[in-house]
Each structure stands twice: as structure tokens, then as C-alpha cells.
VMD Tcl script that builds the backbone (N, CA, C; Angstrom):
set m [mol new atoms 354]
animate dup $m
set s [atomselect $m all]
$s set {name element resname resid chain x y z} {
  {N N UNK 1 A -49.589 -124.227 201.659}
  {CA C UNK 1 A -48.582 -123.395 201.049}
  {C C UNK 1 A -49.062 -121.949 200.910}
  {N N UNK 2 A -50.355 -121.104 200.483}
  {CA C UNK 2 A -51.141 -120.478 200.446}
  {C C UNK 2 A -52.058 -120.441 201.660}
  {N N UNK 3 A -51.719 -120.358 202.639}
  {CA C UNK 3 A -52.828 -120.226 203.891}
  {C C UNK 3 A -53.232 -119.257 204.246}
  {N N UNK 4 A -51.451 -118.240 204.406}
  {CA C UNK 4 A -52.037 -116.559 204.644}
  {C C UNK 4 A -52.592 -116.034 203.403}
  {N N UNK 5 A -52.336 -115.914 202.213}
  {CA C UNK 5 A -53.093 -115.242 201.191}
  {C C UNK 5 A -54.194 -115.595 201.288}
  {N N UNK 6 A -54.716 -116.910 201.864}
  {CA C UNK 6 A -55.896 -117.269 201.332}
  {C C UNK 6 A -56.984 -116.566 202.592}
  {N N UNK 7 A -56.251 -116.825 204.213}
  {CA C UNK 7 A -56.529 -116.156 204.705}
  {C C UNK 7 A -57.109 -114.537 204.266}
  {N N UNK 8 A -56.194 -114.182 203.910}
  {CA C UNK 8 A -56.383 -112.605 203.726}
  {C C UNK 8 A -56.918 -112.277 202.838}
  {N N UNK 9 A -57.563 -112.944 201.866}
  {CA C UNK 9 A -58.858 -112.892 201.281}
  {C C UNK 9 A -57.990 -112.580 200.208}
  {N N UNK 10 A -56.425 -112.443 199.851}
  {CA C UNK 10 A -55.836 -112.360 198.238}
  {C C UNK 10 A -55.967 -113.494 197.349}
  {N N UNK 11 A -55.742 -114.727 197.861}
  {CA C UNK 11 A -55.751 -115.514 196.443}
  {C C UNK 11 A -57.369 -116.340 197.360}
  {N N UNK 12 A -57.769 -116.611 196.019}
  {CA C UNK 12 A -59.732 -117.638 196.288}
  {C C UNK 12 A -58.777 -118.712 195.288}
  {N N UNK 13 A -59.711 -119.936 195.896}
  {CA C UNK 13 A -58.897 -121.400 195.219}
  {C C UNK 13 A -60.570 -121.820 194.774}
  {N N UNK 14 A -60.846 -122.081 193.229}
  {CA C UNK 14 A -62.019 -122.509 193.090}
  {C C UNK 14 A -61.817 -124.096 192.699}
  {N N UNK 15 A -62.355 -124.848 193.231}
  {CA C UNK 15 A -62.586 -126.122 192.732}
  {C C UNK 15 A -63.804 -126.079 191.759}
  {N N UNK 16 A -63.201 -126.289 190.120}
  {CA C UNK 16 A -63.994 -126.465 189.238}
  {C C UNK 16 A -63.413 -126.445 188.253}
  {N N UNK 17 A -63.909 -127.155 186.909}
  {CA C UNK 17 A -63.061 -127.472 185.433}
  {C C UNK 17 A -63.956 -126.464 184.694}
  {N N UNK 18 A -62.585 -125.673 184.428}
  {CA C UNK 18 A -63.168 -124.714 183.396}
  {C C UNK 18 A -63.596 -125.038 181.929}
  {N N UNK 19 A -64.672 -124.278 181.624}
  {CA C UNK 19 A -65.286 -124.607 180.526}
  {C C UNK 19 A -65.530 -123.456 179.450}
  {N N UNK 20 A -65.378 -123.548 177.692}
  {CA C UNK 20 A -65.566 -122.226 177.426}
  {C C UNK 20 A -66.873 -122.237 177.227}
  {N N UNK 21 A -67.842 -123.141 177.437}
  {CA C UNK 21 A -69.354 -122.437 176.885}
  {C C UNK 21 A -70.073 -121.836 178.460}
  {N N UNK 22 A -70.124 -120.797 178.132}
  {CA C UNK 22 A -70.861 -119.780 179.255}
  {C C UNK 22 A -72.017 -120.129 180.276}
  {N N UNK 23 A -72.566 -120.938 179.408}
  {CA C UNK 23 A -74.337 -121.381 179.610}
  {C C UNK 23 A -73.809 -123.094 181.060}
  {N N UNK 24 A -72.659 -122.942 180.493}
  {CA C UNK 24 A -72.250 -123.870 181.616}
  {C C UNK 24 A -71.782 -123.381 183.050}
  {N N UNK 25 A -72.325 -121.898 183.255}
  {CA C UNK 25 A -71.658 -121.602 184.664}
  {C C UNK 25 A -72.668 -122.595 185.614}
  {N N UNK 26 A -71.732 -122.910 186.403}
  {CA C UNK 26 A -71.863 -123.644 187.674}
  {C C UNK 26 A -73.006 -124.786 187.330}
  {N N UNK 27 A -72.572 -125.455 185.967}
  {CA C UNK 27 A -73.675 -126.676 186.480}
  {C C UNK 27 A -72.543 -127.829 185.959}
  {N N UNK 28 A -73.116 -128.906 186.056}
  {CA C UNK 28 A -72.354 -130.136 185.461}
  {C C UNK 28 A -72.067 -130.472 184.110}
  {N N UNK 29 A -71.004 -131.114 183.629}
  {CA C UNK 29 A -71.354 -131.170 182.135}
  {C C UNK 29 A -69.874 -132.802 182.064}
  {N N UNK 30 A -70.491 -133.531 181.629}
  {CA C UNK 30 A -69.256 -134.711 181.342}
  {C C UNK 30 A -68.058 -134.117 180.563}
  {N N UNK 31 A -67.020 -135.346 181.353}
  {CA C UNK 31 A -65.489 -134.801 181.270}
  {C C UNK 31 A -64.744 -136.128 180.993}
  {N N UNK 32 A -63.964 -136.416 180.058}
  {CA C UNK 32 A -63.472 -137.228 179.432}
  {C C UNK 32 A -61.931 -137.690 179.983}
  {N N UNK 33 A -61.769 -138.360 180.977}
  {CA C UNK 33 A -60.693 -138.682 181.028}
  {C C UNK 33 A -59.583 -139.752 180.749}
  {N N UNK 34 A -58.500 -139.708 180.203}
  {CA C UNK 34 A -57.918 -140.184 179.116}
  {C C UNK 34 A -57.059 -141.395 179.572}
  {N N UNK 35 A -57.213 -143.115 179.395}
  {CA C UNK 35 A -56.244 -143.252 180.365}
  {C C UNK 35 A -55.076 -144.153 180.049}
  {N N UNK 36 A -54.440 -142.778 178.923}
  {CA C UNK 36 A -53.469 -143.021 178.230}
  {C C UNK 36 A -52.335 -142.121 178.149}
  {N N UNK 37 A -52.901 -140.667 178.464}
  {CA C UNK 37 A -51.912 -139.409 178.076}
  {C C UNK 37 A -53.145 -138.281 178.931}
  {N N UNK 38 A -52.456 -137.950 179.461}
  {CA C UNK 38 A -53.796 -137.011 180.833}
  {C C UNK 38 A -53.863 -135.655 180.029}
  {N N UNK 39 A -52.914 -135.205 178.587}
  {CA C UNK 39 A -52.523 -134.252 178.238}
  {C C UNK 39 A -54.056 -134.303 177.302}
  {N N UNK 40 A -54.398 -135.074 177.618}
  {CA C UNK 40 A -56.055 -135.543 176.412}
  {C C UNK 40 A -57.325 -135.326 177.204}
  {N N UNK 41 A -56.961 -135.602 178.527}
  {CA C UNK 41 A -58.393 -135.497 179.036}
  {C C UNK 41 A -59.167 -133.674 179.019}
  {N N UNK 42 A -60.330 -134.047 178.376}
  {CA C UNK 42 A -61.197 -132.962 177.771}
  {C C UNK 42 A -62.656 -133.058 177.962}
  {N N UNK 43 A -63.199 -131.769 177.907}
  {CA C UNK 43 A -64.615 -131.801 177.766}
  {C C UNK 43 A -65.349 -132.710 176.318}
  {N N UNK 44 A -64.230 -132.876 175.511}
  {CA C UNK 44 A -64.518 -133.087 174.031}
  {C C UNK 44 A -64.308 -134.618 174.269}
  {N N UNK 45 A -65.197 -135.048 173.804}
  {CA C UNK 45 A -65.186 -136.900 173.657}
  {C C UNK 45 A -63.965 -137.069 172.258}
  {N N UNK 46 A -63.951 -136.685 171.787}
  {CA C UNK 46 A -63.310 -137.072 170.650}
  {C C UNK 46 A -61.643 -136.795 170.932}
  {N N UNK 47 A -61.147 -135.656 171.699}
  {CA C UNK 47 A -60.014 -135.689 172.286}
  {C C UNK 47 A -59.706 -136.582 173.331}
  {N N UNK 48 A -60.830 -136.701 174.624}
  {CA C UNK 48 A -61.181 -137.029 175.851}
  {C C UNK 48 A -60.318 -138.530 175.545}
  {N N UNK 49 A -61.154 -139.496 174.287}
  {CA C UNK 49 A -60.799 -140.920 174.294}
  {C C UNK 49 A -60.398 -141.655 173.364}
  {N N UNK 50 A -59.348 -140.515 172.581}
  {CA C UNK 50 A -58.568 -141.044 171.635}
  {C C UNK 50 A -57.334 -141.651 172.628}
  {N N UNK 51 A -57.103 -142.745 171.752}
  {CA C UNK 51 A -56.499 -142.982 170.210}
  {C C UNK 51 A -57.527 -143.833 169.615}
  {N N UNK 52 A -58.791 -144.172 170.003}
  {CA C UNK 52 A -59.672 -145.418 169.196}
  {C C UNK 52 A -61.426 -144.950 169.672}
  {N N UNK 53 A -61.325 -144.178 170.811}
  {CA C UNK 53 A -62.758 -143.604 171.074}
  {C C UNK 53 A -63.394 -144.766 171.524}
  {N N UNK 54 A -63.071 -145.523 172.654}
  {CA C UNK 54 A -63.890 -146.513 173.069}
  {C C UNK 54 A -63.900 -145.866 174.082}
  {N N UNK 55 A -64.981 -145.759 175.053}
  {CA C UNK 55 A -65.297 -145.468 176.354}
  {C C UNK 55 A -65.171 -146.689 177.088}
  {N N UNK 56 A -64.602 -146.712 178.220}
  {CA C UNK 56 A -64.263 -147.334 179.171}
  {C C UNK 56 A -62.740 -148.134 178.340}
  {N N UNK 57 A -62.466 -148.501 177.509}
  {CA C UNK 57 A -60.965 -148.954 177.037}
  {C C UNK 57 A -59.806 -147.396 176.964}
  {N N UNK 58 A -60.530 -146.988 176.357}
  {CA C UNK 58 A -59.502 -145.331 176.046}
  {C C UNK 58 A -59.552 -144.949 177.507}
  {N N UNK 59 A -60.661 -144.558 177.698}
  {CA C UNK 59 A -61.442 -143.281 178.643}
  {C C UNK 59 A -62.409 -143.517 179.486}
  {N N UNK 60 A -62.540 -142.837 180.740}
  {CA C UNK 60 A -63.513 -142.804 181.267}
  {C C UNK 60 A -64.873 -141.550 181.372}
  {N N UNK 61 A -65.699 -141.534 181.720}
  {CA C UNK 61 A -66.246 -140.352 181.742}
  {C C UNK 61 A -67.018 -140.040 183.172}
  {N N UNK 62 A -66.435 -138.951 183.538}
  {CA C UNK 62 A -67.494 -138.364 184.864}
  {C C UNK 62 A -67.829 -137.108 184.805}
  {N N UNK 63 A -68.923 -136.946 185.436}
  {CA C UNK 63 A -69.801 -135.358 185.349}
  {C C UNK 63 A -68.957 -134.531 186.420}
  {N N UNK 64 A -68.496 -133.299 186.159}
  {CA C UNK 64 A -67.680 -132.537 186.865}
  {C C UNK 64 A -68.479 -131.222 187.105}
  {N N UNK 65 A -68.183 -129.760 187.788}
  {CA C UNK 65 A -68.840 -129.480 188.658}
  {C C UNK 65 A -67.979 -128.305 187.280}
  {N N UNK 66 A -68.617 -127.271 186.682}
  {CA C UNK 66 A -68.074 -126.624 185.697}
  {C C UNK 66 A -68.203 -124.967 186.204}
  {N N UNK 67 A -67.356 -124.223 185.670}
  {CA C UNK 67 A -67.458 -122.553 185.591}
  {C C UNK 67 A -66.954 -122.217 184.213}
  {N N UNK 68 A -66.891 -120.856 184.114}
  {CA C UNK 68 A -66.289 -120.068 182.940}
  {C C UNK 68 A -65.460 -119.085 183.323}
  {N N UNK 69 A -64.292 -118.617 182.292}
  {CA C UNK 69 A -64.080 -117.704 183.095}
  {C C UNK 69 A -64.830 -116.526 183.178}
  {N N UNK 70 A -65.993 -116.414 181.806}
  {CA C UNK 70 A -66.593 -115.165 182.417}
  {C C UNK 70 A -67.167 -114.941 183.972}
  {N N UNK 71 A -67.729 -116.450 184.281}
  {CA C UNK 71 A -68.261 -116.567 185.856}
  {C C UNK 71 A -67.095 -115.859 186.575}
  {N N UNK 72 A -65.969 -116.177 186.670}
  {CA C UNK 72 A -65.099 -116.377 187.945}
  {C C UNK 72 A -64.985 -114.777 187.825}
  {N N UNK 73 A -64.613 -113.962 186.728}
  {CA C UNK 73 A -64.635 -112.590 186.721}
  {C C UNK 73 A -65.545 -111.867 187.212}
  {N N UNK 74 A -66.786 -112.308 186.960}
  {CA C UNK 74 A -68.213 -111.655 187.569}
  {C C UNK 74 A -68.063 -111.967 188.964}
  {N N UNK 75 A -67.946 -113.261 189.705}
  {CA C UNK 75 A -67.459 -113.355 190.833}
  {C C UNK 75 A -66.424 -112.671 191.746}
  {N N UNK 76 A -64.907 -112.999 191.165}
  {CA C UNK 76 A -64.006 -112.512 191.960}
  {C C UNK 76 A -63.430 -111.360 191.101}
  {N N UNK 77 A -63.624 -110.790 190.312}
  {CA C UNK 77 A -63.025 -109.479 189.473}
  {C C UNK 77 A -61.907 -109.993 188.549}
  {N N UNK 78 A -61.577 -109.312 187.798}
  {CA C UNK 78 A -60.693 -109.746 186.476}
  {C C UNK 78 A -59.218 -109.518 187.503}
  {N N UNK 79 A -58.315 -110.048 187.171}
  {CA C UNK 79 A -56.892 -110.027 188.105}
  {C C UNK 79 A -56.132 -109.044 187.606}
  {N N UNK 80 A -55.394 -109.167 188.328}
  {CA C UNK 80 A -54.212 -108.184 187.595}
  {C C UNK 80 A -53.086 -109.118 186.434}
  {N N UNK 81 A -53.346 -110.491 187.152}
  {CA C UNK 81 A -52.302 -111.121 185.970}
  {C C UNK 81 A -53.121 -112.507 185.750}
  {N N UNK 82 A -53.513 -112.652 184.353}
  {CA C UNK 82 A -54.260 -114.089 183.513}
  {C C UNK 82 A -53.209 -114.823 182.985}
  {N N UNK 83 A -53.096 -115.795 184.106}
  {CA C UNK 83 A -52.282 -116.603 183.363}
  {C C UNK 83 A -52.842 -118.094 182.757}
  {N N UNK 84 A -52.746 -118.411 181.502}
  {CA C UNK 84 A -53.465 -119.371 180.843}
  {C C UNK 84 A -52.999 -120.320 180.771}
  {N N UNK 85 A -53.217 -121.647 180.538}
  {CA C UNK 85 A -52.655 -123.022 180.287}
  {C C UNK 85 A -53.764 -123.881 179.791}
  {N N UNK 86 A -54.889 -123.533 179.387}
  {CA C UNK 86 A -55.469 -124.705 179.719}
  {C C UNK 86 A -56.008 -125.031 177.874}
  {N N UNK 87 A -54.988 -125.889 177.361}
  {CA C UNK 87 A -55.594 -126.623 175.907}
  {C C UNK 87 A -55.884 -126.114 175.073}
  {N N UNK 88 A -55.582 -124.843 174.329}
  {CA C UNK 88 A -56.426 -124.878 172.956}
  {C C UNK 88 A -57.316 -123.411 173.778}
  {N N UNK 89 A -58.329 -123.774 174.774}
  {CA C UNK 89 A -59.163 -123.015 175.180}
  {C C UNK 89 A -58.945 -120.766 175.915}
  {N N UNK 90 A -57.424 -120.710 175.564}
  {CA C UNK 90 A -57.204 -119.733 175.986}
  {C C UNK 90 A -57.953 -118.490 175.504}
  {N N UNK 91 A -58.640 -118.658 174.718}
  {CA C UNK 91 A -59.036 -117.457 173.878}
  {C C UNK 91 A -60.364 -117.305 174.204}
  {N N UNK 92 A -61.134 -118.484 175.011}
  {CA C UNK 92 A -62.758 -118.012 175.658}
  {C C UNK 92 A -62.291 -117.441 176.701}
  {N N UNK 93 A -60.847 -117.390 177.410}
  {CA C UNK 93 A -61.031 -116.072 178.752}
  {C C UNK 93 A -60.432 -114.841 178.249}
  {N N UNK 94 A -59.886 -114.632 177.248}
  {CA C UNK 94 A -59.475 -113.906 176.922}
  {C C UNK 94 A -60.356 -112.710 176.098}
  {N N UNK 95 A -61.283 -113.892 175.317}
  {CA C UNK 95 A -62.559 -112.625 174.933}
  {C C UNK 95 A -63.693 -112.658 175.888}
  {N N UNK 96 A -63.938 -113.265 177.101}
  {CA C UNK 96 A -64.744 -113.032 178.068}
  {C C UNK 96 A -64.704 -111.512 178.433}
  {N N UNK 97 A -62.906 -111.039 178.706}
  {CA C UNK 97 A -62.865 -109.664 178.621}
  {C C UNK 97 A -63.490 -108.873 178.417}
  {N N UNK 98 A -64.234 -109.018 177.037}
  {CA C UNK 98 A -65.006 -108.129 176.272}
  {C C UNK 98 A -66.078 -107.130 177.539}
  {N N UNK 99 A -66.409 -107.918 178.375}
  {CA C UNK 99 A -67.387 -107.273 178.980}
  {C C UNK 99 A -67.333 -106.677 180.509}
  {N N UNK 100 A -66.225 -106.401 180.703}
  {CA C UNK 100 A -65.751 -106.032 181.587}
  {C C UNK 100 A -64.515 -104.525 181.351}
  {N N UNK 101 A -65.092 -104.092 182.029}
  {CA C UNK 101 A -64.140 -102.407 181.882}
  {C C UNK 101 A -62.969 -102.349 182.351}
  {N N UNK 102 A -62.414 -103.220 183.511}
  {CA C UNK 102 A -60.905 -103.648 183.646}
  {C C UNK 102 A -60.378 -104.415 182.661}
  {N N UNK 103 A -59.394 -104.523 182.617}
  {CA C UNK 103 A -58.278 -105.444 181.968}
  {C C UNK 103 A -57.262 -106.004 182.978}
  {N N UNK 104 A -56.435 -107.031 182.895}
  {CA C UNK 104 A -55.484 -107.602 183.560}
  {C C UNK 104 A -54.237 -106.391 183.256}
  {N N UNK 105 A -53.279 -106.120 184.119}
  {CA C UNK 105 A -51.874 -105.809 183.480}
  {C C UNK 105 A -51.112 -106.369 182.895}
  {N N UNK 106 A -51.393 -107.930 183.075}
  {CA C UNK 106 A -50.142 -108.857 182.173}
  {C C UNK 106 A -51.160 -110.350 181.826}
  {N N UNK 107 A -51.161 -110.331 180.686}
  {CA C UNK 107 A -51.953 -111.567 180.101}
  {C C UNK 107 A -50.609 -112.628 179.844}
  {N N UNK 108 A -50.688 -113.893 180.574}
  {CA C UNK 108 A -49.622 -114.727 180.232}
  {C C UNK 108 A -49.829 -115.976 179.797}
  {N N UNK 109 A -50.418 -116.738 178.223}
  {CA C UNK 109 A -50.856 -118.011 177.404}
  {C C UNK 109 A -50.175 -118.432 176.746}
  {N N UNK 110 A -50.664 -120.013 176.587}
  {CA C UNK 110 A -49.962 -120.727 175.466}
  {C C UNK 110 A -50.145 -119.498 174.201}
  {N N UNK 111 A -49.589 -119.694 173.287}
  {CA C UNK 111 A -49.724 -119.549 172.006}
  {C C UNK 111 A -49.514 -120.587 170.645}
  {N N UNK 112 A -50.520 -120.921 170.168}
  {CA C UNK 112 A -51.104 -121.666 168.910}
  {C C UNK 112 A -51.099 -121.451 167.842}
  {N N UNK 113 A -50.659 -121.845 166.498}
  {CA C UNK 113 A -50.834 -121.151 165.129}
  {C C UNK 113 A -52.250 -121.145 164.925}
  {N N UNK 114 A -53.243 -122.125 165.416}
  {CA C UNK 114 A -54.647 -121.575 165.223}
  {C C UNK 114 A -54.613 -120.028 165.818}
  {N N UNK 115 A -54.700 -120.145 166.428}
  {CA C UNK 115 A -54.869 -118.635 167.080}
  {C C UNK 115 A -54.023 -117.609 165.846}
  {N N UNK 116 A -53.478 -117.725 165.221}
  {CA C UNK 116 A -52.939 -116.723 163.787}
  {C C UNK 116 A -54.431 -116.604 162.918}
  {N N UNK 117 A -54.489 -117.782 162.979}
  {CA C UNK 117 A -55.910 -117.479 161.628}
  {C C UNK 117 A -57.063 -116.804 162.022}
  {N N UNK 118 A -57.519 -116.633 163.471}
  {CA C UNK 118 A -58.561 -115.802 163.923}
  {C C UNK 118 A -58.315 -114.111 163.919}
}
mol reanalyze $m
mol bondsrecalc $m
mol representation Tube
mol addrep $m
């Protein structure tokens, strides 16, 4: 569907589960998958294999191949448009920012009432 962009060096497709702790660029780290509601599967065991936290009845677990978004920015440059989805976690790419002198033109995320109290 993406062949010429990808061709043309506009869109990069990374295979990898993003992660917000940093120290996790590009190595492995277990991933909880849920196999009840996929809306659960997480880095977090405690989300990963609810509703009872049994491994192998709830959930399974496999080691996945991890980045950040600070990585992918240091890599491929901050975009012009961040668009977020991913759990709860929108706010580690969003202050990854911090260290980078571009900005996106259009930041586009869930929004959370946690996210009020910070």
C-alpha cells in the first residue's frame, strides 16, 4: 500500500514495540499478551494478564525487540505530524521532545484525565 513512499525514502516502517523507558532502546524486554481483550496486552504484567494474573491462563509472555520514541527521533528526525495511540504511554513521546530543537507541526493523542493531574 506504501511502496512508493517507502521507496522514496518518505515514510520508514520500524518493526518494534514501543517502550517508554529509554534505557530500552533497541534491546529486548518481555511483553504481555492478553488472551482475553488485546486492548490489555502490555509491557506491564499486571495489565498484560489481568483479569486474575495467571501466566499462561490470562496471558502469555514473549521477549519483543523494543525502541523509544526518543530512539526513533534520534534516528529518523522528529516528523512533522505525532500521531499517538498507544495506552496511557503518550506522554514519554511527547516529553522525549524535550531534547530536540524541532517540534512536530501537529501533535495528534489520546487524551486521559490522568494526564490533567500532571
Amino acid at each position: 500500500r506504501f511502496r512508493r513512499q517507502v521507496q522514496a525514502g518518505d515514510l520508514v516502517i520500524v518493526q518494534a514495540f514501543l517502550h517508554t523507558n529509554r534505557s530500552l532502546n533497541e534491546a529486548e524486554a518481555p511483553f504481555f499478551w492478553n488472551k482475553h481483550n488485546a486492548q490489555f496486552n502490555s509491557f506491564d504484567f499486571t495489565t498484560g494478564c489481568r483479569p486474575t494474573l495467571k501466566l499462561g491462563k490470562d496471558c502469555e509472555q514473549e521477549m519483543v525487540r523494543t525502541t523509544s520514541c526518543h530512539r526513533l527521533f534520534e534516528v529518523h528526525g522528529v516528523p512533522e505530524l505525532l500521531r499517538l495511540d498507544i495506552e496511557g504511554s503518550e506522554m514519554s513521546c511527547v516529553s522525549a521532545l524535550i531534547d530536540f530543537s524541532k517540534r512536530p507541526r501537529l501533535i495528534s493523542m489520546e487524551f486521559a484525565q490522568a494526564f490533567e493531574k500532571n
